[in-house]
LOTORVO-85892 format. One record per residue: x, y, z of N, C-alpha, C, O, CB in turn. Coordinates in steps of 0.1 Angstrom, whole numbers. Glycine has a CB too. Layout:
N
- n.X n.Y n.Z ca.X ca.Y ca.Z c.X c.Y c.Z o.X o.Y o.Z cb.X cb.Y cb.Z
- X Y Z X Y Z X Y Z X Y Z X Y Z
...
END
This chain:
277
- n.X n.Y n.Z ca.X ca.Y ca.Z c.X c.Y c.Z o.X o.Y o.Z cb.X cb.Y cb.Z
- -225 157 52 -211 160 55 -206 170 44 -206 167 32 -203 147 55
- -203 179 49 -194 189 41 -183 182 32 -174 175 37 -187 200 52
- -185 186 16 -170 180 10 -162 188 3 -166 200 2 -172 169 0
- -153 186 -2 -138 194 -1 -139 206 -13 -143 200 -24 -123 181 -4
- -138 219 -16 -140 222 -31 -136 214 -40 -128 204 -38 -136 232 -35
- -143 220 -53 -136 209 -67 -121 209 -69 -115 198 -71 -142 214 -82
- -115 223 -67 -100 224 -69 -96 217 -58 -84 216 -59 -93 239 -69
- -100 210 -45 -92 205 -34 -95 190 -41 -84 185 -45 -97 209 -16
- -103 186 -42 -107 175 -51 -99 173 -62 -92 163 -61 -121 178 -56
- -98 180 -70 -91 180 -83 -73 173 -83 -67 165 -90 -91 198 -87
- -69 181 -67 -56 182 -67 -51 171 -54 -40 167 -52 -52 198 -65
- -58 170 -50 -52 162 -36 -63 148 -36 -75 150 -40 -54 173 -18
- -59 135 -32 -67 123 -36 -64 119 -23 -52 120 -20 -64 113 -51
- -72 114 -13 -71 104 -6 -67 90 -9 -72 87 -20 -80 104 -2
- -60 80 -4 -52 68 -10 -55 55 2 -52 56 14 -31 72 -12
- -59 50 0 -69 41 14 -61 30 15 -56 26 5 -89 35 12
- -59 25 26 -50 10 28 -51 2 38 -50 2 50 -39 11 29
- -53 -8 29 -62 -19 37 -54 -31 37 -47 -33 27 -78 -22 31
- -56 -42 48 -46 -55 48 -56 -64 50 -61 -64 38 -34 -56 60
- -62 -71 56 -70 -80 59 -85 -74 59 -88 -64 66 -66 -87 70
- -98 -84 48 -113 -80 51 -114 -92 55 -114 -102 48 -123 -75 41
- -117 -90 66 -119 -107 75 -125 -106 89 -119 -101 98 -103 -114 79
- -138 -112 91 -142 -114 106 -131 -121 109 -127 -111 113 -155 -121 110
- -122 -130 111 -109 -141 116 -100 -138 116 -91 -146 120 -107 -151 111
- -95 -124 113 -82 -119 114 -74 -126 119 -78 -129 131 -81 -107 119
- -62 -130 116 -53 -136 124 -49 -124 139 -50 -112 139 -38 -140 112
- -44 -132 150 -43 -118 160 -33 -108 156 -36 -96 157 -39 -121 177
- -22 -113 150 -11 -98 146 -20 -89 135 -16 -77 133 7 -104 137
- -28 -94 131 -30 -84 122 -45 -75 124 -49 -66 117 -30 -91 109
- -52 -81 136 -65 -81 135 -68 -64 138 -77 -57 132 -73 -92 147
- -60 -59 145 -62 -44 144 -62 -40 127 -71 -33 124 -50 -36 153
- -56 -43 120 -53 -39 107 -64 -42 98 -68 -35 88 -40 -45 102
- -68 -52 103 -79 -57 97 -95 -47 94 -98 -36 100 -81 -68 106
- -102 -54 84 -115 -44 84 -128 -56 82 -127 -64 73 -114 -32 69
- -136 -57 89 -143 -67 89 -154 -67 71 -162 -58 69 -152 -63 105
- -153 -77 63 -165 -78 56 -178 -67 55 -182 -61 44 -168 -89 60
- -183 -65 66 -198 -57 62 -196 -44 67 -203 -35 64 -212 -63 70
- -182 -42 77 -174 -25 72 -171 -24 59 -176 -14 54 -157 -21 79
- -166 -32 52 -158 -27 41 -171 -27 29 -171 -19 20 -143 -37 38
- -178 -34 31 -192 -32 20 -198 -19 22 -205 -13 13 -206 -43 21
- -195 -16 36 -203 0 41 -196 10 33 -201 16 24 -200 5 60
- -182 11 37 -171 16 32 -174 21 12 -179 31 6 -158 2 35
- -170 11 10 -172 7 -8 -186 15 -12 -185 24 -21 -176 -13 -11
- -197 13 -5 -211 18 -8 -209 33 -6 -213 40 -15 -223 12 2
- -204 38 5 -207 48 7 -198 60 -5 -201 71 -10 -205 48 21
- -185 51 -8 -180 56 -21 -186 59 -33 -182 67 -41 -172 50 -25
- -198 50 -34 -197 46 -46 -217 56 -48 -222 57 -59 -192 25 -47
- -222 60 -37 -234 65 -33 -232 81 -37 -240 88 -42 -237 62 -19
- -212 84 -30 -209 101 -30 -204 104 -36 -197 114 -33 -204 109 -21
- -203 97 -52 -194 100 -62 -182 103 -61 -176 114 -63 -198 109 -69
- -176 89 -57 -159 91 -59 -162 84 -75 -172 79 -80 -145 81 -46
- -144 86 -78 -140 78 -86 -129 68 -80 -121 72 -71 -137 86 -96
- -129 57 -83 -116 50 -83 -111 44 -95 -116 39 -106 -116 39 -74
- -93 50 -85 -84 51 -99 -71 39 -88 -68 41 -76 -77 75 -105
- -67 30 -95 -53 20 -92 -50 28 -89 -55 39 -92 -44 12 -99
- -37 24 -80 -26 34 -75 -16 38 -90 -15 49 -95 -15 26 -61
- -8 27 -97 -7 31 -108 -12 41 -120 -5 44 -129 -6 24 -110
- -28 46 -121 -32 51 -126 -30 63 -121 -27 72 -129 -40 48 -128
- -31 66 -110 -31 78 -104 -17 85 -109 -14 96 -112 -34 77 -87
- -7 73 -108 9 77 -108 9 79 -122 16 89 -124 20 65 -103
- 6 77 -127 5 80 -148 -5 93 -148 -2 102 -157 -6 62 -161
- -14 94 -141 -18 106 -145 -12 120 -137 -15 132 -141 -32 104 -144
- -4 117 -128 5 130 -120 18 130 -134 21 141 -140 14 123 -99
- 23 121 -136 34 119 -144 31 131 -153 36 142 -152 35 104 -152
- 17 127 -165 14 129 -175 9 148 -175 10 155 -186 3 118 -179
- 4 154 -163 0 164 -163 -16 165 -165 -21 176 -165 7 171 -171
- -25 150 -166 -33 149 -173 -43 150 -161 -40 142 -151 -33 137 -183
- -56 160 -160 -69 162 -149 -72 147 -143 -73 137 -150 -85 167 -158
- -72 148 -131 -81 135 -125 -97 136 -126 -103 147 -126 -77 132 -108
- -102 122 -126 -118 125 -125 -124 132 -114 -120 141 -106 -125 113 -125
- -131 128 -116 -143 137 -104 -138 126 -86 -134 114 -83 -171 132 -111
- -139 134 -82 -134 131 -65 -128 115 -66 -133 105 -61 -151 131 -53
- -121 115 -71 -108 106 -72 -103 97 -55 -101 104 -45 -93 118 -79
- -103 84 -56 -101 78 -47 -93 67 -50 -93 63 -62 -111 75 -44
- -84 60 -42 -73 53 -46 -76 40 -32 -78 43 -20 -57 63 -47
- -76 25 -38 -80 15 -24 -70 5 -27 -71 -4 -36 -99 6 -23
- -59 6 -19 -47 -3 -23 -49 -15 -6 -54 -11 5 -28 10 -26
- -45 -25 -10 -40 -33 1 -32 -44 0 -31 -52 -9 -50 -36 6
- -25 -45 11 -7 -46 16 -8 -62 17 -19 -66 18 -1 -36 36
- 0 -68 18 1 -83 18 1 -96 7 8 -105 4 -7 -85 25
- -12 -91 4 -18 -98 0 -25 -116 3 -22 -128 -1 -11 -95 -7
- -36 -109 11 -42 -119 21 -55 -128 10 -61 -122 1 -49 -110 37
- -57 -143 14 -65 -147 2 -80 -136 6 -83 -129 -3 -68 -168 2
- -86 -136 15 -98 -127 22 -98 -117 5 -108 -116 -2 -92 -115 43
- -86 -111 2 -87 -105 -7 -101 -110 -23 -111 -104 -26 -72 -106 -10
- -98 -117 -25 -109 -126 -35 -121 -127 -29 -131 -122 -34 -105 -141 -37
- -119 -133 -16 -130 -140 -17 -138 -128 -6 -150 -131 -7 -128 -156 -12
- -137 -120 1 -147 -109 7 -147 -97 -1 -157 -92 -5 -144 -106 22
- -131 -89 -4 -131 -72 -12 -134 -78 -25 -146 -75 -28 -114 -61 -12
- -128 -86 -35 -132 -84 -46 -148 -85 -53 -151 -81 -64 -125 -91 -51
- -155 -91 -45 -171 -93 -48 -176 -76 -47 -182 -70 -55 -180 -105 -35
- -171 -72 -34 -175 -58 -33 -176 -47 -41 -185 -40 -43 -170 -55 -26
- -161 -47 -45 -152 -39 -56 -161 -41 -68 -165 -32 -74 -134 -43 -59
- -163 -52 -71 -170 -56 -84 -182 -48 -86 -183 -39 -94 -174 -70 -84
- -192 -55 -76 -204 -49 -74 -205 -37 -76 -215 -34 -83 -209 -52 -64
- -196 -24 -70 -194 -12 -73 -190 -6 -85 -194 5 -89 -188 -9 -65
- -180 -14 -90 -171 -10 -105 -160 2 -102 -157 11 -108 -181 -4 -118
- -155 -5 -88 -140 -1 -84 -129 -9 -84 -127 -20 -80 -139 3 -72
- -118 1 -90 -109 -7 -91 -103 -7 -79 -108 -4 -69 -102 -6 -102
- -85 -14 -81 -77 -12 -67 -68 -17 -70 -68 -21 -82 -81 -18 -53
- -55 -20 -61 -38 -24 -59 -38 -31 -52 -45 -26 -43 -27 -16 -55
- -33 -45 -48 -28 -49 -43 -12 -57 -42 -9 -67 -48 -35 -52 -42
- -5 -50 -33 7 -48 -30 15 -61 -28 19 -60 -16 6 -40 -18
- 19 -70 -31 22 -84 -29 37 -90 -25 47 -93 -31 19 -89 -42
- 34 -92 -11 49 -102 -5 50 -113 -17 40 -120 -21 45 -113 15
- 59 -114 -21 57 -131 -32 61 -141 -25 60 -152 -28 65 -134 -47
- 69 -136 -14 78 -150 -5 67 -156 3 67 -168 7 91 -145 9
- 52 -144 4 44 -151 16 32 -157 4 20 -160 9 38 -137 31
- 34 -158 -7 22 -165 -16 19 -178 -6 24 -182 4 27 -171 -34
- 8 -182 -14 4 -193 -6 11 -209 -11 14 -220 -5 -11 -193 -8
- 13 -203 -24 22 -215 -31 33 -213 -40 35 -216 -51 15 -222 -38
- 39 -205 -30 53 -198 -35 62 -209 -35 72 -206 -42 59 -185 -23
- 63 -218 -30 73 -232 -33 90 -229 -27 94 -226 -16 73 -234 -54
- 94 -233 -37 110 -232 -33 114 -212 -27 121 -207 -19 121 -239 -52
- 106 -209 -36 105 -196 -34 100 -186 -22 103 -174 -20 100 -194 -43
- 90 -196 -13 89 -191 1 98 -189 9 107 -197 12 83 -197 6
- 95 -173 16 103 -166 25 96 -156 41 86 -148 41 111 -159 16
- 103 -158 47 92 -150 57 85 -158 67 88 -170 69 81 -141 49
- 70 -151 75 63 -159 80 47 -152 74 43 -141 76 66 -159 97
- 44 -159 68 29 -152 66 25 -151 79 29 -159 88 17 -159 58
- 15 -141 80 7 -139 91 -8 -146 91 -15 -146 101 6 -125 93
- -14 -152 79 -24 -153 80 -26 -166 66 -18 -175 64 -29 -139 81
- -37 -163 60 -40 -173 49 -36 -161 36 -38 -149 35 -60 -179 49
- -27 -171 27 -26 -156 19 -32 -161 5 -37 -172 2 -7 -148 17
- -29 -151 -2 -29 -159 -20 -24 -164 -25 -14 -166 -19 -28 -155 -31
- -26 -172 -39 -19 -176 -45 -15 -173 -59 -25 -167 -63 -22 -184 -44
- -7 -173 -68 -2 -173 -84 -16 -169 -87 -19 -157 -89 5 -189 -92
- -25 -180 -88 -35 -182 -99 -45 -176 -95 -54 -174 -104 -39 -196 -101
- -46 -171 -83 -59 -158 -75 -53 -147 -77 -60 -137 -75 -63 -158 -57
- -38 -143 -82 -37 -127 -87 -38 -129 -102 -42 -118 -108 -20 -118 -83
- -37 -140 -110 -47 -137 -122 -59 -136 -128 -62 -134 -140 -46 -140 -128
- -67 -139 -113 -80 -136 -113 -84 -125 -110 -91 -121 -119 -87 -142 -108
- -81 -114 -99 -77 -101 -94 -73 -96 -107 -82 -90 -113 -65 -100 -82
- -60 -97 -115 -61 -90 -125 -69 -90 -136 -71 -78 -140 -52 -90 -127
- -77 -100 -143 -91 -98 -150 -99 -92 -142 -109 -88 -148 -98 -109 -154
- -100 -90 -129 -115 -82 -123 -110 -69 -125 -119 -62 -126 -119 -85 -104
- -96 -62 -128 -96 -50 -125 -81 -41 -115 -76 -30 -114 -109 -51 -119
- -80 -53 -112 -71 -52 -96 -60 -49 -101 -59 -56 -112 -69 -65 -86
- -49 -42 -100 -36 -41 -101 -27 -43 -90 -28 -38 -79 -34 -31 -106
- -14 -53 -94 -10 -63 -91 2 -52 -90 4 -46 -100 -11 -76 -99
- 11 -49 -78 26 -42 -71 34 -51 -63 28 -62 -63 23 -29 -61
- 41 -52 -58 54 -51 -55 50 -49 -39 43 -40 -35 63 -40 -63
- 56 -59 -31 59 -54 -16 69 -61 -10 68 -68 0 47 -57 -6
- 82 -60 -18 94 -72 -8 92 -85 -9 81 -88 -15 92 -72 9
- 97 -93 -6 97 -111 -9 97 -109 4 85 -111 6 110 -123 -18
- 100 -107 10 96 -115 24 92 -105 39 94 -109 50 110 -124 28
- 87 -93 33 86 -86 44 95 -80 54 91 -78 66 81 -91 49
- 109 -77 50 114 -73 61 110 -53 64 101 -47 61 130 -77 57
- 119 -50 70 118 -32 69 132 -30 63 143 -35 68 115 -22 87
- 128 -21 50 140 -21 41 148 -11 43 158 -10 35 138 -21 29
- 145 -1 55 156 9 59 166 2 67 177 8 67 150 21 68
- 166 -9 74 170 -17 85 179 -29 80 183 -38 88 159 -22 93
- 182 -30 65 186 -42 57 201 -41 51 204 -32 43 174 -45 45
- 210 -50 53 220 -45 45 222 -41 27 212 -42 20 229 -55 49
- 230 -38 23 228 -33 5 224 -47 -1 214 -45 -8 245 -26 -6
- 228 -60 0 231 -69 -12 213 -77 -7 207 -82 -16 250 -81 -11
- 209 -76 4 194 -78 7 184 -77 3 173 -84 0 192 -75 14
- 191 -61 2 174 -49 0 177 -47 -15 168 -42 -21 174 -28 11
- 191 -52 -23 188 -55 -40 172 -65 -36 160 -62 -38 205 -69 -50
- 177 -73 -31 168 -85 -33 158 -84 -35 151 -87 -45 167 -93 -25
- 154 -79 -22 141 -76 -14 133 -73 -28 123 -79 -31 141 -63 -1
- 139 -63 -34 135 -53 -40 133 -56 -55 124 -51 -62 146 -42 -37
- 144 -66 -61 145 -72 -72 135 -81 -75 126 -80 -83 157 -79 -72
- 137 -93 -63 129 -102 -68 116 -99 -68 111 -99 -79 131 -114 -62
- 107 -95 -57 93 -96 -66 91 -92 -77 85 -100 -84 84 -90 -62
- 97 -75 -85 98 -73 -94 97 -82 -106 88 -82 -114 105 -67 -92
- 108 -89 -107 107 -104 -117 104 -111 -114 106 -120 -122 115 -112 -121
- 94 -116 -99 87 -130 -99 76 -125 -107 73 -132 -117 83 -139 -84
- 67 -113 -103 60 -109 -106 56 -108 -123 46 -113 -128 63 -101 -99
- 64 -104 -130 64 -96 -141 69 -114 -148 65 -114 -160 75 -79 -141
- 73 -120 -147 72 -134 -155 59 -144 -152 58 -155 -159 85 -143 -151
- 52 -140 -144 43 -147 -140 27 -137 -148 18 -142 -155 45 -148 -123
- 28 -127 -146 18 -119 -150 24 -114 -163 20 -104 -169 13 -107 -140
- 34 -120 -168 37 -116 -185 34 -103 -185 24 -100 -190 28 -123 -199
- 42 -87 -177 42 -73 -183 50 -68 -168 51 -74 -157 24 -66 -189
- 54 -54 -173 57 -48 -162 52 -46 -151 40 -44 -152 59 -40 -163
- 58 -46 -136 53 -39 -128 62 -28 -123 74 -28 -121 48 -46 -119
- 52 -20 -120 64 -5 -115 60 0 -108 65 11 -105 68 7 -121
- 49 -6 -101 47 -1 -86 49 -12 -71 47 -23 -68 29 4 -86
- 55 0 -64 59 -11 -51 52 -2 -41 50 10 -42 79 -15 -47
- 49 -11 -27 47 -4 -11 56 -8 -6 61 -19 -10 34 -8 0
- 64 -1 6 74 -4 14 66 -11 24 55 -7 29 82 8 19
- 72 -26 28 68 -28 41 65 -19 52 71 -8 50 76 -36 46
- 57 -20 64 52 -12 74 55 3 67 55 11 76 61 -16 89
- 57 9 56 56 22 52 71 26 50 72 36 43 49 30 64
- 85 20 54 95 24 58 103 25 47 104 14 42 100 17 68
- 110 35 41 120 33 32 133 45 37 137 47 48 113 35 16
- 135 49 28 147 55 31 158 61 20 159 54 10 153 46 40
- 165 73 21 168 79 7 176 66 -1 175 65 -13 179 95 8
- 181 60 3 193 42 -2 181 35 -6 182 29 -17 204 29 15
- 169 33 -1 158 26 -6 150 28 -17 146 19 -25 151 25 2
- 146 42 -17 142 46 -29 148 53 -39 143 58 -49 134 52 -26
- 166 51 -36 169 53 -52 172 40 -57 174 41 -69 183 63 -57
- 174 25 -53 173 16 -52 163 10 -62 166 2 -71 172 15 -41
- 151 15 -58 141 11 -62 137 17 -73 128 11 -79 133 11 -55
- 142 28 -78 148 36 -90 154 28 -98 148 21 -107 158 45 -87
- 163 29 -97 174 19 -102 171 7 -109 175 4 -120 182 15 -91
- 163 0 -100 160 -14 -101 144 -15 -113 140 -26 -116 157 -20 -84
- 140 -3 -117 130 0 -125 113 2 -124 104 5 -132 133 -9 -131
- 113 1 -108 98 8 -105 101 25 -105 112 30 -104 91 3 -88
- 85 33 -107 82 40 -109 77 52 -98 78 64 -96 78 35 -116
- 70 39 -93 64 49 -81 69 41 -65 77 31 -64 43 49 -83
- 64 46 -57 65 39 -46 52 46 -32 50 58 -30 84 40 -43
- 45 33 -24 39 42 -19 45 37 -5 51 26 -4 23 42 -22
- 42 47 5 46 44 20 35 50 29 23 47 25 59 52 24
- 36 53 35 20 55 47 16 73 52 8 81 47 25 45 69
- 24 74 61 28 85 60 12 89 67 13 98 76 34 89 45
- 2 87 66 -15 87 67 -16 101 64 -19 108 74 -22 83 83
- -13 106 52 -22 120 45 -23 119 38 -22 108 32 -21 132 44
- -25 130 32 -34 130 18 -24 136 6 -17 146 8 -51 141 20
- -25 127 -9 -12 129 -18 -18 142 -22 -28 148 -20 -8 117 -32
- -8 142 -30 -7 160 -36 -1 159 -48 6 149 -51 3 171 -27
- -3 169 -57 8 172 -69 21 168 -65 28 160 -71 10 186 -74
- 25 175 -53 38 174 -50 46 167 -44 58 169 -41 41 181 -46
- 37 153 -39 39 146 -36 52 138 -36 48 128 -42 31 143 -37
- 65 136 -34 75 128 -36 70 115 -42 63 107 -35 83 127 -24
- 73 111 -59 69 95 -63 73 85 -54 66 75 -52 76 90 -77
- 82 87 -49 88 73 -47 83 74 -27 89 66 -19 111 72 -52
- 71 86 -22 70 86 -10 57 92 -8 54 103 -4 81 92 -4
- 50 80 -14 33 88 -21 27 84 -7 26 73 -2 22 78 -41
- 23 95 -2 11 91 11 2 83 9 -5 84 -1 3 102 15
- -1 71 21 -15 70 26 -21 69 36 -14 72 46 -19 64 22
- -36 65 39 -43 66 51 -50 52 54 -59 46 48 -53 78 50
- -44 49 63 -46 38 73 -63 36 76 -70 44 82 -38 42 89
- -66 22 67 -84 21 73 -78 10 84 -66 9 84 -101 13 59
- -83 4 89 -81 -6 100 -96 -8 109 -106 0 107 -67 -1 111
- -97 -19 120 -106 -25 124 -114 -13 135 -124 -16 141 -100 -38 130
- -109 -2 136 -116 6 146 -120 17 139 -123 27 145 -107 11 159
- -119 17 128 -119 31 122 -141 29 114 -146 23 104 -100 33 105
- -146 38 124 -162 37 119 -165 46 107 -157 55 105 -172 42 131
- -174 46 100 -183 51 87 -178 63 93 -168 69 88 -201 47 85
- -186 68 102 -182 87 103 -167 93 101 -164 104 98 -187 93 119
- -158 80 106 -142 84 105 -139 81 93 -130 89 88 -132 78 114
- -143 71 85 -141 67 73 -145 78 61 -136 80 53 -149 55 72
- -157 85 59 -162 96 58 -155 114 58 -155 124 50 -170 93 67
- -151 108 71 -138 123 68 -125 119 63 -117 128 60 -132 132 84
- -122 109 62 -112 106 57 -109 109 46 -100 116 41 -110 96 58
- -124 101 37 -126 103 22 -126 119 18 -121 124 8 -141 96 17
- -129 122 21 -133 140 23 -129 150 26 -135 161 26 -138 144 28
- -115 143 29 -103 147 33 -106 162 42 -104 173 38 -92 148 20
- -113 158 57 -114 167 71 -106 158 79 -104 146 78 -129 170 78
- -103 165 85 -100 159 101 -84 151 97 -79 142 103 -116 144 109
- -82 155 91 -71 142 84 -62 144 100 -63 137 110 -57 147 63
- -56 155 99 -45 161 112 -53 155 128 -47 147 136 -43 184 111
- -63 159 129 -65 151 144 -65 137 143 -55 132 148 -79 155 151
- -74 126 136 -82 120 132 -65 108 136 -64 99 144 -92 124 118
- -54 114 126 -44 102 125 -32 112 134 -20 110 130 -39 96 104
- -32 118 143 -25 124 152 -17 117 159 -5 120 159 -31 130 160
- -23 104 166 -19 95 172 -8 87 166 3 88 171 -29 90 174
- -10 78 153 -3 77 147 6 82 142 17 76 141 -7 75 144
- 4 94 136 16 100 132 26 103 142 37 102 137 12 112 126
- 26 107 157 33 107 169 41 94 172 52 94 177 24 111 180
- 34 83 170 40 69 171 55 68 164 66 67 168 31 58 165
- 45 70 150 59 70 133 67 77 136 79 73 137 54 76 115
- 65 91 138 77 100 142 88 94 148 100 92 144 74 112 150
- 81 89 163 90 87 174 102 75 168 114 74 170 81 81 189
- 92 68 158 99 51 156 106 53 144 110 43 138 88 37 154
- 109 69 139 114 70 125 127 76 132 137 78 125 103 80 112
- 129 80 145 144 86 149 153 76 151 164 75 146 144 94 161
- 145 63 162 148 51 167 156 47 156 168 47 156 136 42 169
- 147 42 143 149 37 131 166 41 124 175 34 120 136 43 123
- 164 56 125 175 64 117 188 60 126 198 56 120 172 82 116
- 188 62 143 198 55 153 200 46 148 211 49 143 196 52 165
- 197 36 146 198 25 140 206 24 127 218 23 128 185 21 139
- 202 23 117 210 27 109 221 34 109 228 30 101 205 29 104
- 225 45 117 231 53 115 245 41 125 257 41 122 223 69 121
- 241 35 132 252 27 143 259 17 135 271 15 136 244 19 156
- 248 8 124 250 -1 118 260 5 108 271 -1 105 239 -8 115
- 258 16 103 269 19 91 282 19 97 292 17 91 268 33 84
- 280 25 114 296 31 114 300 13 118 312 12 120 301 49 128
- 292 4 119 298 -7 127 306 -13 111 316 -20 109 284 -18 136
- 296 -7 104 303 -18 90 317 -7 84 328 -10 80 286 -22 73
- 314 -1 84 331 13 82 340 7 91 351 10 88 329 33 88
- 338 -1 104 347 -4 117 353 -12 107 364 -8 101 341 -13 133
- 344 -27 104 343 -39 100 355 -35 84 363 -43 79 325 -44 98
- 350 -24 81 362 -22 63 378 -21 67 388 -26 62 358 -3 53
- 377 -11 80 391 -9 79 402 -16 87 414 -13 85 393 3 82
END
């Protein structure tokens, strides 16, 4: 397979995102899902064609800083934070000596207590399995306490949303965190100065291409692995070909559901301007 020059390499990183490694996928998620001995395929084949992997936070410190990325730079973040995490990707990751992000609902922990919110979809983590993730390597972000879509949320909410993991997080793992994923990808210009504000750094959303220098921080691309996506698609992905056909589909979906979305919002403001005067 043909790979990208060094300067395309240099400057543009593929950002991979993954939710469940699980033959048992719960059904809402099972498309999203990536089965165990895909994702060892996956990992190997990274790790055979000389990528590097860099956390998503690393990557975000080294755009900050002006400072060269390594040699064919790769980024493997994933959303939820499902237990499958430990116990199928992290053996993998290990075995390779890749790192990664995982993005963390804290409402949907597994033993989030008084503090549970939402519905998990599946078996998730717990407290004491993201401080094992973080000695392996793993870096620990931000995804909402409870999963909502935070373009769609009123102001005193989407503090929340937005707040609390931030501080459940960062008293539990004793240090900052400053990276967040928007649920389903979705934010919005109120969301990400929000999230500004509130003291993260970066922010990633979906978007399925490939980041860039110029990438907007707070609207860092990535690319959807999921349960249908085979070695040869996986392959161009990394390698960044085919990006434009490959996620065409998708991207036509998002568009359509990003106007929907904006109607939406756009009704609810004027309902709440009714509601002021």
């Amino acid at each position: 397979m043909k790979r990208p020059d060094d300067d395309s390499a240099g400057n543009t990183i593929p950002i991979l995102m993954y939710h469940s490694v699980s033959d048992t996928a719960a059904a809402s998620i099972r498309g999203l899902s990536v089965r165990p001995k895909a994702f060892a395929e996956q990992v190997a084949y990274l790790a055979n064609n000389g990528f590097t992997g860099l956390t998503f936070g690393e990557l975000c410190r080294l755009r900050r800083s002006g400072e060269p990325l390594p040699q064919r730079p790769v980024v493997l973040t994933f959303d939820d934070g499902y237990a499958d995490l430990v116990e199928e990707a992290l053996p993998v990751l290990t075995s390779h000596g890749f790192p990664a992000t995982v993005f963390i609902t804290t409402g949907w922990l597994d033993d989030a207590g008084q503090r549970a919110a939402g519905t998990p979809p599946d078996r998730m983590l717990t407290w004491r399995q993201l401080a094992v993730l973080e000695q392996a390597g793993v870096e620990i972000g931000a995804h909402s306490h409870s999963h909502p879509q935070l373009d769609q949320i009123p102001v005193k909410q989407l503090r929340a949303e937005l707040a609390d993991p931030k501080s459940l997080l960062e008293d539990r793992l004793g240090h900052t965190v400053a990276t967040l994923a928007y649920p389903y990808g979705y934010s919005s210009r109120r969301v990400r100065e929000m999230s500004l504000e509130l003291g993260y750094r970066n922010g990633a959303g979906v978007a399925n291409g490939i980041a860039s220098p110029g990438s907007d921080p707070f609207r860092v691309p990535r690319l959807t692995v999921r349960l249908s996506t085979p070695i040869n698609r996986f392959a161009e992905t990394v390698n960044q070909q085919r990006i434009g056909v490959n996620y065409a589909p998708t991207r036509a979906l998002t568009a359509g559901y990003a106007v929907v979305r904006r109607s939406r919002s756009a009704l609810r403001a004027m309902r709440d301007s009714t509601h002021r005067s």
